[in-house]
C-alpha positions as CSV (number, residue, x, y, z in Angstrom):
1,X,16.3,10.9,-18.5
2,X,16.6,11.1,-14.9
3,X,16.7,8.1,-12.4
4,X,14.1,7.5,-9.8
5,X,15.7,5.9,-6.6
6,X,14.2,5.0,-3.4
7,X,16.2,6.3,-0.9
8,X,14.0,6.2,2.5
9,X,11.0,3.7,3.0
10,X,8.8,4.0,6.7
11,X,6.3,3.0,8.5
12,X,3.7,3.8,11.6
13,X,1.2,1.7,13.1
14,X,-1.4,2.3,16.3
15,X,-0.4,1.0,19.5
16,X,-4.0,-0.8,19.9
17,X,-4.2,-4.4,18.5
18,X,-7.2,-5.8,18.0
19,X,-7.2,-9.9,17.9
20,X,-9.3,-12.9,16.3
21,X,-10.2,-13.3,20.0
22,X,-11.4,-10.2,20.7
23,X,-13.3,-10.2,17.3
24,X,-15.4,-13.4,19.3
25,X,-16.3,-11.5,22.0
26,X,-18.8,-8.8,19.6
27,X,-19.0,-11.4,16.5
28,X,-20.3,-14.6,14.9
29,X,-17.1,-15.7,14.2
30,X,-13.5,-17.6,15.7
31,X,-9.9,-17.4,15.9
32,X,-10.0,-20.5,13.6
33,X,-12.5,-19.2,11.0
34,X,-10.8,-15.7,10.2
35,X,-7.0,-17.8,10.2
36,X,-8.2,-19.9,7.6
37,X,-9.8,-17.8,5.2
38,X,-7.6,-14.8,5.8
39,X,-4.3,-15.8,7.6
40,X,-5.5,-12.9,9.5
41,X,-4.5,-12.8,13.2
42,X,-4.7,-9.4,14.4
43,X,-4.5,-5.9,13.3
44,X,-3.7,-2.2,14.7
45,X,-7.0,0.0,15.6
46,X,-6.6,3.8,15.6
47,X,-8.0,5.8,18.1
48,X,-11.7,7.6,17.2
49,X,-9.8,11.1,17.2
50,X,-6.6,9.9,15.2
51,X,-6.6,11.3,11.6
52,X,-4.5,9.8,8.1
53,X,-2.6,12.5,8.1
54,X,-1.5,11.6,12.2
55,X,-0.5,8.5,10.9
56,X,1.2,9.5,8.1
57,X,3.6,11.9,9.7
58,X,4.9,9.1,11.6
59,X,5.7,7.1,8.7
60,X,6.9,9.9,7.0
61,X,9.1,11.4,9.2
62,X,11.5,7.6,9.3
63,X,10.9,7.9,5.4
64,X,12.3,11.3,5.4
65,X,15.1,10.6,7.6
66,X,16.3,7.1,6.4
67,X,16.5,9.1,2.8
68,X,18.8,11.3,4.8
69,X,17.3,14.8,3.3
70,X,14.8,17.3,5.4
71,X,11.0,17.8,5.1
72,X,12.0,21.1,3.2
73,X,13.7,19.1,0.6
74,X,10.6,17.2,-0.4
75,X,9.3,19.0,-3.8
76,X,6.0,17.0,-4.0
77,X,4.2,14.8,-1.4
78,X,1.4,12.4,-2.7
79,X,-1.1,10.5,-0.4
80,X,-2.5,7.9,-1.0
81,X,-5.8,7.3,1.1
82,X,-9.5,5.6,1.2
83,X,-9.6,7.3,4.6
84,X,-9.1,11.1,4.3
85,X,-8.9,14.1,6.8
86,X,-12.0,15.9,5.2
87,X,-13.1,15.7,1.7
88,X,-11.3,19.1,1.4
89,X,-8.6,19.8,2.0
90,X,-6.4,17.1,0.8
91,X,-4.9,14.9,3.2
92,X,-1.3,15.8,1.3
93,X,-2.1,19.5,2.3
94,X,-2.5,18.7,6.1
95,X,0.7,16.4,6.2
96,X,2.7,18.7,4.8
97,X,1.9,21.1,6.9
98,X,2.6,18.8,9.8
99,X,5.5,18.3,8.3
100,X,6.4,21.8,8.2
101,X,7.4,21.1,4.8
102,X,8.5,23.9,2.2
103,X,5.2,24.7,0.7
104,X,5.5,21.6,-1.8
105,X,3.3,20.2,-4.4
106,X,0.6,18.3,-2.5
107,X,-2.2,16.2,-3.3
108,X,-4.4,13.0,-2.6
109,X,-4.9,10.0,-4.7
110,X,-8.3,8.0,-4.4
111,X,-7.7,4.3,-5.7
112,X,-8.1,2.7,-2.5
113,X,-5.7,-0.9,-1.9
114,X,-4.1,0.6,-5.6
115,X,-3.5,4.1,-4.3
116,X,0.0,3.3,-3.0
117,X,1.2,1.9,-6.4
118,X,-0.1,4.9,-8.3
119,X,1.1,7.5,-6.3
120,X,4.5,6.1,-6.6
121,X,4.3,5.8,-10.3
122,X,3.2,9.3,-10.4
123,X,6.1,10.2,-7.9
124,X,8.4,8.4,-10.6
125,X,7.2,10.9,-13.4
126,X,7.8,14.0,-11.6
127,X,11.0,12.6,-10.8
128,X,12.0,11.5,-14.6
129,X,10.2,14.7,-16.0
130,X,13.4,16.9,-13.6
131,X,10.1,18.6,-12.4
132,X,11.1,17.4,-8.8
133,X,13.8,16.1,-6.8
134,X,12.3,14.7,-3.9
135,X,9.1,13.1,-3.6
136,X,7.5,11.3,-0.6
137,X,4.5,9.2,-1.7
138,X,2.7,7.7,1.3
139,X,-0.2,5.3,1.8
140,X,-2.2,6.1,5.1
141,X,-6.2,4.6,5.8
142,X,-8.2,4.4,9.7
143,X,-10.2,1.9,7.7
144,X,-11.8,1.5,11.1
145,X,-13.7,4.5,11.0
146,X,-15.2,3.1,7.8
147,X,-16.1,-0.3,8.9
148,X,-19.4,-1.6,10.2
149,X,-18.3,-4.1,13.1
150,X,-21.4,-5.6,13.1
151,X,-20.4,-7.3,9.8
152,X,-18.1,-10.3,10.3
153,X,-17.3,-10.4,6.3
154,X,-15.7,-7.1,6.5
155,X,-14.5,-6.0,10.4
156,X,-12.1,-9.1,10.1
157,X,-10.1,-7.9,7.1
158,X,-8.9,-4.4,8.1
159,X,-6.8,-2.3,10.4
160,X,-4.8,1.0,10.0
161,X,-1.6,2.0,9.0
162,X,0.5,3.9,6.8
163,X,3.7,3.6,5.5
164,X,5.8,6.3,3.3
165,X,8.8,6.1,0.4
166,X,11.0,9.1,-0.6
167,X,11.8,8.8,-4.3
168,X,14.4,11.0,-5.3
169,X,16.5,11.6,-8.5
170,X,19.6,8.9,-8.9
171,X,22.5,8.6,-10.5
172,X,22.9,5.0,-10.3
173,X,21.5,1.4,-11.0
174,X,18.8,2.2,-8.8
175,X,15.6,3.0,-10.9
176,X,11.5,2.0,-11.2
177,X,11.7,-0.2,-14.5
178,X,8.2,-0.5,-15.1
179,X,4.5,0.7,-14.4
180,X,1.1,-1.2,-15.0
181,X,-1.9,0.6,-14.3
182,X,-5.0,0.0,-14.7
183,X,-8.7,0.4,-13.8
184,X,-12.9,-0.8,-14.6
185,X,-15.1,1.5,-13.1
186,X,-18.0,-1.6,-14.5
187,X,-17.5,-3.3,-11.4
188,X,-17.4,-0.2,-8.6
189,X,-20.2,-2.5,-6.8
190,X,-18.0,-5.1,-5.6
191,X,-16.2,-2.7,-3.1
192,X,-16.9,0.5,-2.3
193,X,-18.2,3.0,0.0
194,X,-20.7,5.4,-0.4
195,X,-20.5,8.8,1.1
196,X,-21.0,9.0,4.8
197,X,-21.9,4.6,5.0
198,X,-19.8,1.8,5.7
199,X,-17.4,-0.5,3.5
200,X,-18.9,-2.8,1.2
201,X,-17.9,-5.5,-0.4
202,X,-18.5,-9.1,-2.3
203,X,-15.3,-11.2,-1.3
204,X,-16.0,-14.2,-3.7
205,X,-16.5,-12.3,-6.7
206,X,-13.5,-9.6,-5.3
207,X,-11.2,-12.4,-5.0
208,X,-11.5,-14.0,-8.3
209,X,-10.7,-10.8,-10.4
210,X,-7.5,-9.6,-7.6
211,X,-5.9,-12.7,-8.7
212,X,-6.6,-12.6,-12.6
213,X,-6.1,-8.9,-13.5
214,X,-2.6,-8.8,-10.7
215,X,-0.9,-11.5,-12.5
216,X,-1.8,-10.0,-16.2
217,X,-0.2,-7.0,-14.7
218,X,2.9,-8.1,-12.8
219,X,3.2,-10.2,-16.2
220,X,2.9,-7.3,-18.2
221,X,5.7,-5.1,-16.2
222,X,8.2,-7.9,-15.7
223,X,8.0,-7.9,-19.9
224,X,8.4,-4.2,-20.0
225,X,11.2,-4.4,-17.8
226,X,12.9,-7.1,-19.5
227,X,12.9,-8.9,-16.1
228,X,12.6,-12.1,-15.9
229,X,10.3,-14.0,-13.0
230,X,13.5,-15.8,-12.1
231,X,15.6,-12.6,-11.5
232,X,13.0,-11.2,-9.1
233,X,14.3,-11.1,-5.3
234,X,10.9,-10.2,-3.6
235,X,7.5,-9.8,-4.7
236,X,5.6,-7.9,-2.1
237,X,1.6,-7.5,-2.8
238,X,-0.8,-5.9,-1.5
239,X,-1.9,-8.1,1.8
240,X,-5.4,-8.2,1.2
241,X,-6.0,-12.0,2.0
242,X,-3.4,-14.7,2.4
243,X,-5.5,-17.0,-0.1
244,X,-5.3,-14.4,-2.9
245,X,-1.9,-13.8,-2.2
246,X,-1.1,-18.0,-2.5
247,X,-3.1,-18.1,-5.6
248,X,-1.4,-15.0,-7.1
249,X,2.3,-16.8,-6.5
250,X,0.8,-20.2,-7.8
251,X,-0.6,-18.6,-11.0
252,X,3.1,-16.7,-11.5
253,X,4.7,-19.7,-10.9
254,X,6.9,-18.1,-8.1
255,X,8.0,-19.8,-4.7
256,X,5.9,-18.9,-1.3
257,X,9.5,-18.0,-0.2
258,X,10.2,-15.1,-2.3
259,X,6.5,-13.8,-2.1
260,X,6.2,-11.5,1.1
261,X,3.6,-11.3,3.5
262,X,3.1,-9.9,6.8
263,X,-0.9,-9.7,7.0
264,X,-1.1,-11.9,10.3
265,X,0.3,-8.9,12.0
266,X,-1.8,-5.9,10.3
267,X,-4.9,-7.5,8.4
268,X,-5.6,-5.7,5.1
269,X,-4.6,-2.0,5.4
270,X,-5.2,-1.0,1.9
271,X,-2.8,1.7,0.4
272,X,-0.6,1.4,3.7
273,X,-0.1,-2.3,2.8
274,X,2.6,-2.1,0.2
275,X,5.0,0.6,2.1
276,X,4.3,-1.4,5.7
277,X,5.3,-4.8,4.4
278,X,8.6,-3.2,1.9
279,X,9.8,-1.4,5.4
280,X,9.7,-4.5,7.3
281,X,10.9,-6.9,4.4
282,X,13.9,-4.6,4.3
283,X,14.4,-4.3,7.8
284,X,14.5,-8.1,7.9
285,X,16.8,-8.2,4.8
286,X,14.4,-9.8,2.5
287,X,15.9,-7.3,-0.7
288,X,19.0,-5.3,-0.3
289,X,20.7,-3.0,-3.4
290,X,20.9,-4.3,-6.3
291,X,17.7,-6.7,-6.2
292,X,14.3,-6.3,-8.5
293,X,11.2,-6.2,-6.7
294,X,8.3,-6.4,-7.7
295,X,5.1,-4.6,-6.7
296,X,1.0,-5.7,-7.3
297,X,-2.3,-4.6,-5.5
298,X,-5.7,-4.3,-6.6
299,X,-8.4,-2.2,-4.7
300,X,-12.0,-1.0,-5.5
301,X,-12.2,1.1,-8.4
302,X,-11.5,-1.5,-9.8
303,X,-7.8,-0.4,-9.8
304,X,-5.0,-2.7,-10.1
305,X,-1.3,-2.3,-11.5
306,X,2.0,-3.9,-10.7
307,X,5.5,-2.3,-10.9
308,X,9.0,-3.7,-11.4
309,X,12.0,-1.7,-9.1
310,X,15.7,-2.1,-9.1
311,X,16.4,-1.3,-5.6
């Protein structure tokens, strides 16, 4: 069986930031209010015109290089998105294009904060099946064109992003170990968004079940892996909420220090969130060759999953 190596990682976010205080000036809330109970401080706002696919050729194109290959190398590209061009065609299908890509395998995965986590363990099987060589799995969401910003519960939380992996087939140490996935469609009601409406979403009840079903499932891939919690160099989850992502490093019993987080900087961009924060931990030197990571988000589905990586 093949190998399946991450040889490129990138990342794009808008120019516009949108702070706590600017939140104050349209909303019943503070600076103070959204700190505490996110350890949100500001995130990036697309413009109304700008697309997923716009933001994903950005990210992609870093990806792409940093892997040192070219966009016609890439056999398969899988997005990752809440926040698609159209319903039809796929988002995959427009970023390809943009890409000016080789006519590749191309399609969109709906499993909102998960979607990033899945599309790379599907990337991993078409690498392992020999079915592709190349495959550039991206997580891309304008969450702001979803979000009513006349509810504080929800226009603190999110901004937009994307950020983009090549996997390609290796011949080394470097491999994905392990792959938890998993899903209740029972509790859709706690966030979702209906067709042509706004985000919705109960945060209490939300939070409790992130934490819960994250650390069954990084605890069920570090076992698959035969990794041990100690050997782990970096967990990096999704950055939904700094509280969730405390409790989830209390409940594994892992130090703050080794449990990444850069949501001050980009709120809660949902399948973006995972690629953004493994480009910058990288780029600060966080996890070099060599090191396990370890990977956990949960999103609205309810989809969750966790994945073990020898970088």
């Amino acid at each position: 069986m093949f190998k399946s190596k991450i040889t490129g990682i990138g990342m794009y976010v808008p120019e516009r930031v949108l702070t706590n205080f600017d939140l104050e000036k349209f909303l019943d809330t503070s600076d103070e209010w959204i700190t505490t109970r996110t350890g949100i401080k500001e995130r990036r706002i697309a413009e109304e015109w700008t697309k997923a696919s716009d933001l994903a050729v950005n990210a992609s194109k870093i990806a792409i290089q940093e892997a040192g290959i070219s966009e016609k190398d890439i056999d398969v590209v899988i997005v990752a998105t809440s926040t698609p061009d159209m319903t039809f065609p796929s988002t995959a299908c427009f970023l390809a294009d943009k890409l000016d890509c080789n006519k590749p395998m191309a399609f969109d995965i709906s499993a909102a904060c998960s979607g990033f986590i899945y599309g790379l363990t599907l990337g991993d099987t078409f690498i392992k099946s020999g079915k592709a060589e190349n495959v550039l799995v991206v997580g891309t969401e304008v969450f702001s064109h979803i979000i009513d910003w006349s509810d504080r519960t929800t226009a603190v939380l999110f901004g937009d992003g994307a950020g983009a992996v090549v996997l390609s087939k290796g011949n080394d140490e470097s491999d994905i170990l392990s792959t938890v996935m998993k899903s209740d469609g029972s509790n859709w009601n706690l966030l979702h968004c209906p067709v042509g409406e706004k985000l919705r979403m109960q945060g209490r009840e939300t939070f409790k079940l992130a934490v819960r079903n994250m650390e069954v499932a990084c605890n069920k891939a570090l076992s698959k892996a035969g990794i041990k919690k100690e050997d782990i160099k970096l967990v990096i989850p999704h950055q939904a909420n700094i509280r969730i992502i405390n409790a989830l490093a209390e409940k594994l019993e892992i130090p703050q220090e080794k449990v990444y987080s850069n949501i001050h900087k980009y709120g809660n961009t949902s399948a973006a969130s995972i690629p953004i924060a493994m480009y910058e931990a990288y780029k600060e030197g966080k996890f070099e060759r060599g090191d396990y990571i370890l990977l956990t988000a949960f999103g609205g589905g309810l989809t969750w999953g966790a994945i073990v990586i020898k970088f």
